[in-house]
N, C-alpha and C positions, 0 to 999 in steps of 0.2 A: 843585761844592763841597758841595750840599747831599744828594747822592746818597752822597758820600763821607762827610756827617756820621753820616748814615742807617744807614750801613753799619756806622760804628765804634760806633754807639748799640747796633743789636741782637747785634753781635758782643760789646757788653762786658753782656748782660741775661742775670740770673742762669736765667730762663726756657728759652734759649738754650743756655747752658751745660750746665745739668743735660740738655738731653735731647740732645744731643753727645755728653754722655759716659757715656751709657746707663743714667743711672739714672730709675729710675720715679718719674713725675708723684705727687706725692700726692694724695689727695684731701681735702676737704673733711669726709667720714663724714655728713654731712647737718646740717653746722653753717649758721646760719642768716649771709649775709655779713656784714661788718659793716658800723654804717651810715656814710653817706659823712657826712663833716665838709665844713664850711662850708671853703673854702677862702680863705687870707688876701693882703691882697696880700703881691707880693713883699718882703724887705726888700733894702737897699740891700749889704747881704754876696751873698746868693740873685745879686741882678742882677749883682756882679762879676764872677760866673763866666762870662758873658756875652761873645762881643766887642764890639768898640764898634762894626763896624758891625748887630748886630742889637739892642745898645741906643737908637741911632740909628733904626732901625726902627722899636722898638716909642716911641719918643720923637712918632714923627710923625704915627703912628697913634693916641696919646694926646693929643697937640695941647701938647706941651710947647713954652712958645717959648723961643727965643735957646738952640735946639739945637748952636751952635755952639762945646760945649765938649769936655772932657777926658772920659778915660773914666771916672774915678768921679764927676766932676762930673753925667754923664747918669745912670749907676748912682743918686745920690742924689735927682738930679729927678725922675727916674721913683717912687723911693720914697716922694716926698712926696707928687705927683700922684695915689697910688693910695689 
């Protein structure tokens, strides 16, 4: 399942796309990158997109307990725990 998530991730990345359909990579012209931002936790929308069981996952690996609920239920404890 996760080989097949894999698949539909790079099949839908714009990166992908463009050089599919033969158009030329841009470049850069010697612009300097830009700098990386502080990254936020998730919030509780972000995690919905989620299924519940890889909210489940990332629930057990954060240590949330009484895991045993719905899926925006986990969606939202994840989002306070972070």
């Amino acid at each position: 399942m996760e080989t097949l998530r894999a698949s539909v991730e790079r099949a839908r990345s714009p990166k992908d796309t463009a050089e599919k359909a033969g158009t030329p990579k841009k470049t850069g012209g010697g612009k300097k990158p830009a700098a990386k931002k502080h990254t936020r936790a998730p919030d509780a929308d972000s995690l919905r997109s989620l299924t519940k069981a890889k909210l489940y996952e990332k629930a057990t690996k954060a240590g949330v307990k009484g895991r045993s609920m719905t899926h925006d239920q986990l969606a939202d404890a994840l989002a306070k725990d972070s």
